[in-house]
C-alpha positions in Angstrom: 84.7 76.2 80.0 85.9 72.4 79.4 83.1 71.5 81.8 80.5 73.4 79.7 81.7 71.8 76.6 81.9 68.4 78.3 77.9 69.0 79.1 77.2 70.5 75.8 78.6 67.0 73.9 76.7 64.7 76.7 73.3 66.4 76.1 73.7 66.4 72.2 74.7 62.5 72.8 72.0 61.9 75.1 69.4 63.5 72.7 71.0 61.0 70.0 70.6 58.1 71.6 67.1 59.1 72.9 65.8 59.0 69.7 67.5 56.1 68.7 65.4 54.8 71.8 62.3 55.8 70.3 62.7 54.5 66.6 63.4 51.3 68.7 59.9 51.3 70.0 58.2 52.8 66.9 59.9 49.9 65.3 58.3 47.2 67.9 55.1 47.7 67.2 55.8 46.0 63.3 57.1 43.1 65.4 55.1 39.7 64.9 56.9 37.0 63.4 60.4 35.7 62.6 60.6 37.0 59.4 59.6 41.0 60.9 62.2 40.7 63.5 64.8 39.3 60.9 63.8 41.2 57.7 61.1 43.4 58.5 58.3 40.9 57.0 59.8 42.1 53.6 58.4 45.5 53.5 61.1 47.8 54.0 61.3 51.0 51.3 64.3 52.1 48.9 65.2 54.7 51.2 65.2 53.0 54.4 67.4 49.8 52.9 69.5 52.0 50.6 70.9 53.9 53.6 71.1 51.0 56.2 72.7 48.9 53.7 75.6 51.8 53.3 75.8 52.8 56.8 75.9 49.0 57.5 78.9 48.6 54.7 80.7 51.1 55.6 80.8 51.5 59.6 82.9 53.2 62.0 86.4 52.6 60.1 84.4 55.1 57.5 85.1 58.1 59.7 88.1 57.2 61.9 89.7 54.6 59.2 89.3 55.6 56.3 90.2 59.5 57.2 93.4 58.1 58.9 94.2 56.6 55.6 93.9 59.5 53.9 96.1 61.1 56.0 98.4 58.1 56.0 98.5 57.4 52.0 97.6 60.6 50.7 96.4 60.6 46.7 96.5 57.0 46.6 93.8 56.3 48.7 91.5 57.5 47.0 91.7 54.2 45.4 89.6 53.4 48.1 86.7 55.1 46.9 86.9 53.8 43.0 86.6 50.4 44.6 84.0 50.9 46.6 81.7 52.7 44.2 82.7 49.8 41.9 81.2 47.1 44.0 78.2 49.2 45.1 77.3 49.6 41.4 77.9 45.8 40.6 76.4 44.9 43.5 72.9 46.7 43.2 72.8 46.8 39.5 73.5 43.4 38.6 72.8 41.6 41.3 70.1 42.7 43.8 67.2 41.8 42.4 68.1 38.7 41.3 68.8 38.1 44.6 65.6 39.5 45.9 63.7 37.3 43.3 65.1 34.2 44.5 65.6 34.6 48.0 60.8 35.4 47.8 61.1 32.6 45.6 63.0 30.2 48.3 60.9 32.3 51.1 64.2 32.7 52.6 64.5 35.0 55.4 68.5 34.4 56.3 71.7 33.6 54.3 72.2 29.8 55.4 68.3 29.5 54.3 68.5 30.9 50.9 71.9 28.5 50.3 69.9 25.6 51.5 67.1 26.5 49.3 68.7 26.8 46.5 71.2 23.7 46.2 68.1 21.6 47.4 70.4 20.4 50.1 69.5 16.6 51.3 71.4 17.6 54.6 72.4 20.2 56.9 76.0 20.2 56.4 75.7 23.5 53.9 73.8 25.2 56.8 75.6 24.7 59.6 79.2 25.3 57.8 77.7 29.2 56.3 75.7 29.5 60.1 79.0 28.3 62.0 81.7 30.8 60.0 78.9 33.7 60.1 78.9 33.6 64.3 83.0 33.3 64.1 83.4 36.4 61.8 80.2 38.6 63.2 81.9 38.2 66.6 85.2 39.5 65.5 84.0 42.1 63.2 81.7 43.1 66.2 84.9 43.2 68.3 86.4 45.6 65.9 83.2 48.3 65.8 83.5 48.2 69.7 86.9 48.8 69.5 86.4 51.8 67.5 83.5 52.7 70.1 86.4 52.9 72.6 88.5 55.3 70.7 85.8 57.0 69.8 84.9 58.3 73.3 88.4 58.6 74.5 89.4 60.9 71.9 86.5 62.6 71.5 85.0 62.8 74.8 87.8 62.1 76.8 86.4 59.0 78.7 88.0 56.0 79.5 88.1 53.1 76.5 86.5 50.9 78.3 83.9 52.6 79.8 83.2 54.4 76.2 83.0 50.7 74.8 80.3 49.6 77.7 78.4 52.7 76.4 78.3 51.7 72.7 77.5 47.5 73.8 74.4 49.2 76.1 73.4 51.9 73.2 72.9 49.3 70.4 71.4 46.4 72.4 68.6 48.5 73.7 67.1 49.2 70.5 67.6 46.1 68.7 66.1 44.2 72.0 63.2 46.8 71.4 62.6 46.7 67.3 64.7 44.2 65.9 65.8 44.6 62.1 63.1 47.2 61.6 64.7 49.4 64.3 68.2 48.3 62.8 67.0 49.4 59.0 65.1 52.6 60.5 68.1 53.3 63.2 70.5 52.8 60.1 68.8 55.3 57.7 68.6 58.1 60.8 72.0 57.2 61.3 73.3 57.4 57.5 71.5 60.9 57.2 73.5 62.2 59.7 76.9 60.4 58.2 76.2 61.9 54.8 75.7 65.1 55.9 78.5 65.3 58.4 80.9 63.9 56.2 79.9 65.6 52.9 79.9 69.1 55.0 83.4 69.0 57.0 85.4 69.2 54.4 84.4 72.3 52.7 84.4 74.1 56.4 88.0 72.9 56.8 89.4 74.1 53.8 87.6 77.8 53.7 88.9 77.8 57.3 92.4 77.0 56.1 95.4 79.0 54.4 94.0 78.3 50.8 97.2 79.6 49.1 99.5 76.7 49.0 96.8 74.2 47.9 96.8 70.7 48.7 98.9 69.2 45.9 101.7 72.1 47.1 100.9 71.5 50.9 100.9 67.4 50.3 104.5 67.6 48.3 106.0 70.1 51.2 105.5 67.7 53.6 106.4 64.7 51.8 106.0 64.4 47.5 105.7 60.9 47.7 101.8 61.9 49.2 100.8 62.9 45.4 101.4 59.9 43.8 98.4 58.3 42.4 100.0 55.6 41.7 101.4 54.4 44.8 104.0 56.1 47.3 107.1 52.6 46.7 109.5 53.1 44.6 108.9 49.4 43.9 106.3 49.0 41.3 105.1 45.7 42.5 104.4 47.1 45.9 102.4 50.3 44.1 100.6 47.4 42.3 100.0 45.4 45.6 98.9 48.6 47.5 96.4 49.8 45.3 95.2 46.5 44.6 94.5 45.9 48.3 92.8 49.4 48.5 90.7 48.8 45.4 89.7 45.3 46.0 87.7 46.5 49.4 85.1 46.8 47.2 84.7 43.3 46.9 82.7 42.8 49.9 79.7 44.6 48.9 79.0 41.5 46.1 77.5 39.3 48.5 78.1 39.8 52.3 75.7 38.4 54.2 74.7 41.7 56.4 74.4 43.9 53.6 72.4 41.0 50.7 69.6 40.6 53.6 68.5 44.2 53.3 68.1 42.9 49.7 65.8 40.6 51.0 63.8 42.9 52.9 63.4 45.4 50.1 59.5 45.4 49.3 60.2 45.1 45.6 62.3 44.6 42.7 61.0 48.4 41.4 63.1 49.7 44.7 65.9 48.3 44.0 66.0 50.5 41.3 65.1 53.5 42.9 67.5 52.4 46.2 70.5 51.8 43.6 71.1 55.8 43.0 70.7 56.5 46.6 73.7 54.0 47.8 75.7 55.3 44.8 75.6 59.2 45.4 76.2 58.1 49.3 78.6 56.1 48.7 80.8 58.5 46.5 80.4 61.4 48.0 81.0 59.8 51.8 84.1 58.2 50.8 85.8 61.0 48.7 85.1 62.8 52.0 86.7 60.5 54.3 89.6 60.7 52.3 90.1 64.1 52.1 89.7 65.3 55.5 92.7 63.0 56.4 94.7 64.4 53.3 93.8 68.3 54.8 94.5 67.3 58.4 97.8 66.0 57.2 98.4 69.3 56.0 97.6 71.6 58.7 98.9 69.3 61.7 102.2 68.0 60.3 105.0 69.1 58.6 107.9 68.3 57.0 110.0 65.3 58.6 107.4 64.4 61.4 106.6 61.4 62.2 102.5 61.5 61.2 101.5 58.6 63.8 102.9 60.7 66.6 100.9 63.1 66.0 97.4 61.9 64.7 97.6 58.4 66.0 98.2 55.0 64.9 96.8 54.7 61.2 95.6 58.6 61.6 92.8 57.3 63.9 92.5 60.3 65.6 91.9 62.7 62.7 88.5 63.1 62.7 88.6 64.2 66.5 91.6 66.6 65.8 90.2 68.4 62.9 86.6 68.6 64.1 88.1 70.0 67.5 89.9 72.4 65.8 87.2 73.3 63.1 83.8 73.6 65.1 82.2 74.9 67.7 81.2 72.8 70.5 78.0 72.0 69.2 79.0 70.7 66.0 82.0 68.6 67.6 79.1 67.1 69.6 77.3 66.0 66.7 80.7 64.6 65.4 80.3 62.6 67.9 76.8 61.2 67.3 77.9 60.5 63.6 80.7 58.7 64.7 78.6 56.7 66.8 76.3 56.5 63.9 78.5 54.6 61.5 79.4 52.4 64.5 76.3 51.1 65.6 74.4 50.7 61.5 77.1 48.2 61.5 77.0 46.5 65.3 72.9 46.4 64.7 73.2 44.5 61.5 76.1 42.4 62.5 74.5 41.4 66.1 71.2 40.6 64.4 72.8 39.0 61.2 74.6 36.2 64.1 72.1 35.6 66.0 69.6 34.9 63.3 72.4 32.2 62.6 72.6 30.8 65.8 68.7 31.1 66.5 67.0 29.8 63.2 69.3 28.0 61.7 71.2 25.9 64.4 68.6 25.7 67.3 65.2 26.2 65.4 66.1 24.6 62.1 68.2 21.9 63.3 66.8 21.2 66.8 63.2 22.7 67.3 61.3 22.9 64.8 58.1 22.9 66.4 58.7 26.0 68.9 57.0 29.4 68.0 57.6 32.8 66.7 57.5 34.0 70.3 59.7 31.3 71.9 62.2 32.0 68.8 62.4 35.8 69.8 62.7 35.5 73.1 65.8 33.1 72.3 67.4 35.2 70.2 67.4 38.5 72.3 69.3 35.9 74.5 72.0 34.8 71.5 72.2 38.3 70.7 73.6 39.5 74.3 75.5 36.8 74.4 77.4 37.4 71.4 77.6 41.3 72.1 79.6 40.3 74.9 81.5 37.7 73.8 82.4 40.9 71.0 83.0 43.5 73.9 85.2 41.1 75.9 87.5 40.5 72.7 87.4 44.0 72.2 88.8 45.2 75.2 91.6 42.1 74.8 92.9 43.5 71.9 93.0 47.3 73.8 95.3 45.6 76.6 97.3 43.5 74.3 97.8 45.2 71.2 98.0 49.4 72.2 99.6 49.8 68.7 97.1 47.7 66.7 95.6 50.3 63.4 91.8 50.2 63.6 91.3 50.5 59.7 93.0 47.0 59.2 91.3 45.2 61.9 88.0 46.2 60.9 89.0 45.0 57.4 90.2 41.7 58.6 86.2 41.1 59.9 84.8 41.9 56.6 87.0 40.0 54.5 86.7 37.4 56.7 82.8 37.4 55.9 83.6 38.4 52.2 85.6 35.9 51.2 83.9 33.4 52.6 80.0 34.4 51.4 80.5 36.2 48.1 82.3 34.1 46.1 79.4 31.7 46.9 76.3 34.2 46.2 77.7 35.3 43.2 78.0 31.9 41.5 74.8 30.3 43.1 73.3 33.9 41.0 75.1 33.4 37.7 76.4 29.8 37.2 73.5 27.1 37.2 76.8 24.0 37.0 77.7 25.4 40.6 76.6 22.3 43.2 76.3 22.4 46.8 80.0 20.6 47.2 81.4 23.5 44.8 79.7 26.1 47.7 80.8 23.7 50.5 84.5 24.2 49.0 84.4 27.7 48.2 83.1 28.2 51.6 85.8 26.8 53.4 88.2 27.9 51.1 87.5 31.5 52.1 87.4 30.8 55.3 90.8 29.6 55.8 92.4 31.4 53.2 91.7 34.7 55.4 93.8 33.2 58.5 96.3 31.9 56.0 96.9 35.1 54.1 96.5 37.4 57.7 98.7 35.3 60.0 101.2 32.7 57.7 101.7 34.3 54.2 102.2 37.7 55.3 105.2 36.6 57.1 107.1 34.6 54.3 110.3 36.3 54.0 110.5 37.9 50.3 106.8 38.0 49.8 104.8 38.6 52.3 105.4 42.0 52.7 102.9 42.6 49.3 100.6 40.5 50.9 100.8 42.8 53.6 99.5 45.2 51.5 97.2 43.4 49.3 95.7 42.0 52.7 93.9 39.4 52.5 90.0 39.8 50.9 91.1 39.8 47.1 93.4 36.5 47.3 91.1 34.3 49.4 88.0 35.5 47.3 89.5 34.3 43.6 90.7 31.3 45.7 87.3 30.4 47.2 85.8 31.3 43.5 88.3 29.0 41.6 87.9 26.2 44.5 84.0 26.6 43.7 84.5 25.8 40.2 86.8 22.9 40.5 84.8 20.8 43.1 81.8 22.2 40.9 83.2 20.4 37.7 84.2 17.2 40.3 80.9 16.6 41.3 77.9 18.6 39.7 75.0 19.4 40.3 72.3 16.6 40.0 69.4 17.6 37.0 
């Protein structure tokens, strides 16, 4: 029977990454230039960005972090989610289009060219700082997804972490060798689909299939009444306020991150931006408030009273999702648990992988280097940058498996994209609103970002007395208002010129 099931989840996986293959050569034949392979020549629909910028957002900590925190932090993290849905709105309401409008204007097709473009930069420096700290940060938050790949097939499928990982790095790089950011936008909105609808869906079969009697505010305060609290589980109110601050302030990284604002630049239109805005809301809540609450249910029906949660669902809850769909579903349906898992995995690896090497490709070697080499040359060199960073990722990945066993997926993945956060949206949102903010005020938010990240992660969470709030604060909301103040100061110091 195990072997039947086994065979049942490898065909349903082979059948997903099959037509992954095939979107990947679909995709191709839109291939001609730069600018298709990087942004789809500009022409991608509401639908198609809508759901590849979510499924890029959110990525594989979606289903086994965030449901482990659920599980973990009960009521309170649906903080989480208010945050989120916060910065999508922001994001797309107030911001996309302006950034679509200027990013045609500067016929931008990357982050580093849109900065350049718009502080009329006399030198490179602003291009190779946001090119060099985009290859750093894509790497490690690369790393992370890979990670998660590895878990992924261990506890779902049983097969060795590092063997599951080699799967995922093989999976992804087919396709985007194939199509490029068309198959990545295309791949992404197949893939979202399937997260929406798996995550929207388990949660109403687990709780008809559970003991409804109790409910989950009685089942939560049986096993520990500190799980209903809203407002934090401390008894310290500074480290509720720290907490939920941390969860809330995720959100953050959806006002300017630089693999989410270029499917902004490959929307076809300012009128889809509209249209796409609704789209990444409803997904959005309803994918999040679903995360959530299939770790709060599995905390009910697989622990009790006095236990130890970890032991039983993992570190951080990562294996929820596997436990509850196992327990849930039929064979089948655990199967295609699988494929979404691998869905919100690779709508992030895709972008990532494709966001660095357009770094490294246009605007180190082509931009800085050779300017005079072709479209085809160019693509041919950056199939080359982006296998070399997927294994530089894959490598890290299995490093942190062998060294850190008891490492909590959601947090690493989080480290990656505040590390990219912090450093790019301070700097998008005041090049959008602030017409005093000059390229040294970017340079210095930048940086500031940048190391404020590995300050906050590795010194200032260590500070006897206070660095256990930091700890959970983490480190995207501090480094972003530092990188936004240091933009303003240097700003003020040395304007722009009229």
């Amino acid at each position: 029977m195990q072997d039947q099931d086994f065979i049942i989840k490898i065909a349903v996986l082979a059948t997903y990454v099959g037509i992954l293959f095939l979107i990947g050569i679909f995709a191709s034949r839109r291939i001609n230039t730069m600018s298709d392979y990087y942004v789809g020549g500009k022409k991608m629909g509401f639908w198609a960005v809508a759901f590849s910028a979510r499924a890029t957002g959110e990525s594989g900590w979606l289903l086994i972090g965030l449901t482990g925190m659920g599980a973990m932090a009960g009521l309170s993290a649906y903080w989480v989610v208010l945050g989120e849905l916060l910065g999508v709105f922001i994001s797309w309401q107030y911001m996309a289009k302006r950034f679509k409008r200027r990013s045609d204007q500067y016929n931008a097709i990357t982050i580093p060219d849109y900065l350049e473009s718009h502080f009329k930069s006399s030198n490179n420096t602003l291009r190779i700082l946001s090119a060099s700290i985009l290859v750093v940060f894509v790497v490690i938050y690369v790393a992370s997804q890979m990670d998660v790949t590895g878990i992924a097939f261990e506890s779902m499928l049983g097969i060795d972490y590092r063997i599951g990982a080699m799967i995922g790095f093989c999976i992804v790089l087919a396709y985007i060798f194939v199509g490029g950011f068309v198959a990545a936008v295309w791949s992404d909105m197949f893939q979202g689909i399937l997260m929406f609808f798996g995550l929207v869906l388990l949660p109403i079969v687990v709780w008809f299939s559970m003991d409804q009697g109790a409910g989950i505010i009685s089942g939560l305060n049986a096993i520990d009444p500190t799980l209903t609290q809203v407002m934090g589980r401390s008894d310290d109110w500074l480290m509720n306020l720290f907490t939920l601050l941390g969860f809330s302030m995720i959100g953050l990284g959806f006002l300017g991150s630089p693999q989410v604002y270029v499917r902004f630049m490959s929307i076809e239109s300012e009128a889809e931006v509209d249209k796409g805005k609704w789209v990444a809301l409803l997904f959005t809540l309803l994918t999040d408030a679903a995360a959530v609450t299939i770790g709060i249910l599995a905390r009910i029906y697989f622990t009790d009273a006095g236990q130890d949660p970890e032991a039983i669902l993992g570190n951080g809850g990562e294996n929820v999702l596997s436990m509850v769909t196992n327990a849930f579903l039929p064979t089948i349906l655990v199967a295609i648990f699988i494929a979404i898992v691998l869905s919100a995995i690779m709508s992030t690896i895709d972008s990532l992988l494709i966001l660095g090497s357009s770094a490294v490709t246009r605007d180190f070697y082509q931009k800085l280097f050779r300017p005079d080499l072709k479209d085809a040359d160019l693509t041919r060199f950056s199939r080359l940058v982006t296998l070399s960073m997927a294994i530089a990722a894959l490598g890290i990945a299995i490093l942190l498996y062998n060294l850190y066993p008891d490492r909590q997926v959601f947090w690493i993945m989080i480290f990656g994209w505040s590390g990219i956060a912090a450093t790019f949206c301070p700097v998008i949102i005041l090049s959008l609103f602030w017409t005093g903010y000059s390229e040294q005020g970017a340079i210095a938010s930048m940086i500031t970002g940048f190391v404020s990240v590995i300050v906050f992660k590795f010194v200032v969470s260590n500070i006897a007395g206070i660095g256990e709030y930091f700890v959970q604060l983490d480190v995207l909301a501090p480094s972003f208002l530092l990188a936004m103040i240091a933009g303003y100061i240097f700003s003020k110091m040395y304007p722009p010129s009229t």
